[in-house]
N, C-alpha and C positions, 0 to 999 in steps of 0.2 A: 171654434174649438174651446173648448174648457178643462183645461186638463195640467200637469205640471211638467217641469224637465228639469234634473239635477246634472250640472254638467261637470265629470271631476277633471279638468283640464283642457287652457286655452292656454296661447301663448301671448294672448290680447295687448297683456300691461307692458309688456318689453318690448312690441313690436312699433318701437320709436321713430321707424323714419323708413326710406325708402330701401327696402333691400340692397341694390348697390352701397348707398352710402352707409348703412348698418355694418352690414358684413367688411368694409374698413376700418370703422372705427372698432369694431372688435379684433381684426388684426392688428390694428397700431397699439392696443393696448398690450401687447404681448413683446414689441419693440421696444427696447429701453429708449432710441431714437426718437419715438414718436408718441411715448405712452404720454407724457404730460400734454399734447396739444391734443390727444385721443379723448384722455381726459377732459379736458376742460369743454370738448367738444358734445360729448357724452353727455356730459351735467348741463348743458344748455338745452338741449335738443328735451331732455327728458323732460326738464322743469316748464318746459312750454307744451307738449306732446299732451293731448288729450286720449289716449291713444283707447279709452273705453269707447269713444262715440267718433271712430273717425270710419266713416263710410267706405272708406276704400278696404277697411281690415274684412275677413270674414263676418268675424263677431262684432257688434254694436251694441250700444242701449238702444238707441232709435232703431235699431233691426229688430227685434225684439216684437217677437209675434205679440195678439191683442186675444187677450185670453188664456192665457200660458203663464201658469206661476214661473215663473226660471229663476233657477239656484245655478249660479257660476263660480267654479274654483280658478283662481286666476292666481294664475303660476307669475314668481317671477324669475326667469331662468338666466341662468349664467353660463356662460360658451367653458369650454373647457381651454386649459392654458392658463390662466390667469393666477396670476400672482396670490397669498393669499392675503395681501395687503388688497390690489384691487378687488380681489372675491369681496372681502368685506365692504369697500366702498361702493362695487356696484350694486350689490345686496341694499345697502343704507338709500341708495338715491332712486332705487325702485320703490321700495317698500315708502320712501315718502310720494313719492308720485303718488303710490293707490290712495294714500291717505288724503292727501290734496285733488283727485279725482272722486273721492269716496263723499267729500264734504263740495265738492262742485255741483256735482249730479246727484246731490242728497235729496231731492225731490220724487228721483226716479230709483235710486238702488240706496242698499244699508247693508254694511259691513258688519257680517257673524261669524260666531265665534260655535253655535251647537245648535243643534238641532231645532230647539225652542226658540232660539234668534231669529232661523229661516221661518218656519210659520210665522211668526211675529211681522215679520216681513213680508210677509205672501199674505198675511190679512190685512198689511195698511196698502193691498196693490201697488208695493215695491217689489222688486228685482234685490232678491239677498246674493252677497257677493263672499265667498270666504277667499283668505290669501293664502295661497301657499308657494312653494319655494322649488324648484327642478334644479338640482343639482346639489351635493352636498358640501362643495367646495367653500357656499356660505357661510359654512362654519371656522373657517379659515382654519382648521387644524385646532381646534381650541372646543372641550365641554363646554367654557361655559358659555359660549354662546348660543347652545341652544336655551340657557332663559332666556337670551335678548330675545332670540325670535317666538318665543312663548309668549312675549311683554308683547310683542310684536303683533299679537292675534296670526303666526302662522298656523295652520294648524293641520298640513301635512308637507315630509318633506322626499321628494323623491333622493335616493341616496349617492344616484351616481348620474349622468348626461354619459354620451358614449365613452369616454375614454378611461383615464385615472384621475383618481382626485385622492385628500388625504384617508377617504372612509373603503375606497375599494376599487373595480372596475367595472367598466360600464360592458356593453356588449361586443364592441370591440377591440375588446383586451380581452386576455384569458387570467386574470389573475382573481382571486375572493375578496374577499372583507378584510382589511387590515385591521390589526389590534385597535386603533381607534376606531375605526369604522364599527368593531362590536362594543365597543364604550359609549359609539353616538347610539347607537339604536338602542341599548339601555336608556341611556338619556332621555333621547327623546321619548322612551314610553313613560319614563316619572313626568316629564310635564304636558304630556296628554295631548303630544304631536304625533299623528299619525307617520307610521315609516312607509312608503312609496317603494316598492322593486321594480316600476317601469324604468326601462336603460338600465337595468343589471344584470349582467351576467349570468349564467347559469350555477357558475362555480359561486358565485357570490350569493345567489340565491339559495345553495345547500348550506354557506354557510351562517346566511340570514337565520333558518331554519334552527340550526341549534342555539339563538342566544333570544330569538323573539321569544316574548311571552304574550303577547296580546295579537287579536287581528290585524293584517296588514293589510295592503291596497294595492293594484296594479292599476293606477288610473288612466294609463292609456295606451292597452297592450292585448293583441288579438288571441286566435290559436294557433298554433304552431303546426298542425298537424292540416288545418285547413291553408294557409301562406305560411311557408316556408321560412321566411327574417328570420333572423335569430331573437331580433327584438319582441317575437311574440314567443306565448307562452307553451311550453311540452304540458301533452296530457298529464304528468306527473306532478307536474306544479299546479296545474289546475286542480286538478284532483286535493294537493295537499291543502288550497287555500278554499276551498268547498269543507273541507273535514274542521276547518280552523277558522271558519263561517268569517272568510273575509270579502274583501268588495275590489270586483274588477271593469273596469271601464272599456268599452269599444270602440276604438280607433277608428276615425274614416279616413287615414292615409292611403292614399292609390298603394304606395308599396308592401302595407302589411295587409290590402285585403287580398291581392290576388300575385301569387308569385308572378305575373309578365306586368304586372302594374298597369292592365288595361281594364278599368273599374266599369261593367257595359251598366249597372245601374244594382236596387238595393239589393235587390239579388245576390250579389256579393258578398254582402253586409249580413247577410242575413245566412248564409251555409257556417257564417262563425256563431252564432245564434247557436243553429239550429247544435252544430258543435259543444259548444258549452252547455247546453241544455242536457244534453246525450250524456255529459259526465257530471249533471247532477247540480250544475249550478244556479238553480231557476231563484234562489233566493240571494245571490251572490254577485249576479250581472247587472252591470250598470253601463250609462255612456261616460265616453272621455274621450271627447269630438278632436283634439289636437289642432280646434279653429287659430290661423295664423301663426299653425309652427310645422305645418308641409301643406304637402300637394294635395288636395281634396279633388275630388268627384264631381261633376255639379249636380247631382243628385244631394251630394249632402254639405254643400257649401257654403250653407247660412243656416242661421237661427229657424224659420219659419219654415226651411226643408227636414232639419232636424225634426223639429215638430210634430210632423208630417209622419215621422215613423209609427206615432202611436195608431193611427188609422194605417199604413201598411202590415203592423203586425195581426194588426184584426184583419186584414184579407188575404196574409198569410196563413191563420187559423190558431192565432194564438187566443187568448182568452182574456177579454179585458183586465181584469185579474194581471195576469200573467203581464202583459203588455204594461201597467201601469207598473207593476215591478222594476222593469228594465228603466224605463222612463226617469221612475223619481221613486218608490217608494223601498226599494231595496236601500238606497243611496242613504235615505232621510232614516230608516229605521238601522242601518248601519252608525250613522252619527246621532241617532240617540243614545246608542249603547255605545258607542266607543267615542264620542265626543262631550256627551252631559245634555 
């Protein structure tokens, strides 16, 4: 195959260690008992963790189909609870992982910042990797960090994970945007971080609507009218970010493709498609595979099955055209325009 894939969300770089033993160490940090040996725990495991090239994760470099430009957005996500003293510290000793994995595996991927960085990278037959951030607790309550994470090369930041944090609620809470929350999403559009409403709310999402000025992202969020979640999107918000020519990625979580979460194959995948198309979004859809942060399919469980969609939507009847859209080029010509 010869062809590209822009993926807006993995949960690759965080996924440090063995599930049981993760999901501990993310509890003890919310212990005052336990947070300082959670800690120091954390910061070992991470500083060793290759976790871009570890074959047990979904996503790899060594997985990494032969023939396939691939652009990866690698989130680094922070659980909800955390203090925003640890918000900041786990924030710091992620974003140095990718930096320390970035110049490991410099052979094989390169870390960008816009659009011209990724081709730049897809013509030296690298893997372009952009960083961005799931949750907006990393901002510890504080403007200005979002230049840190600007300095940072983030360059999109999802605003809420499911609960509350100091910017809003995620999708299981019913509350909006707190007053910071509309100060960060100003923010963040001066220094030319994309703002994320995947995990927000709906009430947060109406009031996202009155303070954005620029295109937003839903990078990894189905329709709602096809799977029920509340995590996917209502015709209305589809509609509104089709008008406001922004970029939505598609989930291969068992639970957002099919309300009984029994994924029989792409087929699935693909009545959200064919949904999003039906309100208009053929220039607007993208992937945002959610590789190593749920339950996938094995239809779409790796890199090379992913892949794989570009020849299922041609025997769907979509039109190469169309199909390289979804793939990569809606994605890339979104971040010309809204990243430089």
């Amino acid at each position: 195959m010869d062809h590209a894939l822009i993926d807006l969300h993995c949960d690759t770089l965080t996924a440090f260690m063995d599930e049981a033993g993760q999901d501990d160490i993310l509890a003890a940090l919310s212990d005052p008992a336990r947070r300082e040996g959670a800690a120091a725990r954390l910061a070992a495991h991470v500083r060793e963790a290759d976790t871009m090239d570890d074959l047990a994760h979904h996503l790899a470099l060594s997985k990494l189909p032969q023939g396939v430009r691939w652009c990866q957005c690698f989130a680094i996500f922070l659980p909800d609870g955390l203090s925003p003293e640890d918000a900041l510290a786990y924030y710091r000793l992620h974003q140095q992982s990718f930096v320390r994995q970035m110049e490991k595996f410099s052979r094989r991927v390169v870390p960008c910042r816009t659009a011209g960085d990724i081709e730049r990278a897809w013509t030296q037959g690298k893997t372009a990797a952009l960083l961005t951030v799931e949750n907006g607790s990393a901002l510890a309550g504080r403007l200005d960090r979002v230049a840190e994470l600007a300095r940072d090369g983030v360059r999109m930041v999802t605003l809420t994970w499911n609960g509350e944090n100091e910017l809003g609620s995620g999708n299981v809470t019913d509350h909006g945007l707190s007053g910071f929350g509309r100060e960060a999403v100003s923010e963040l559009e001066q220094h030319g971080i994309l703002v994320d409403v995947s995990h927000l709310n709906d009430r947060g999402f109406d009031d996202l609507l009155s303070v954005v000025q620029k295109p937003f992202v839903a990078s990894h969020s189905n329709a709602r009218a096809v799977c029920g979640h509340r995590r996917n999107l209502t015709d209305g918000q589809i509609r509104e970010m089709v008008d406001r020519r922004c970029l939505i990625g598609l989930n291969y979580y068992n639970a957002f493709l099919r309300d009984d979460g029994q994924v029989a194959g792409l087929d699935d995948l693909f009545r959200h498609v064919e949904h999003f198309l039906a309100l208009g979004a053929e220039d607007c859809l993208a992937l945002g595979s959610d590789f190593d942060g749920a339950d996938l399919p094995p239809c779409l469980d790796s890199p090379d099955k992913a892949a794989g969609l570009y020849g299922y939507f041609l025997d769907r009847g979509l039109s190469p055209a169309l199909a390289e859209k979804i793939l990569w080029k809606n994605a890339l010509d979104f971040f010309r325009t809204n990243l430089g």
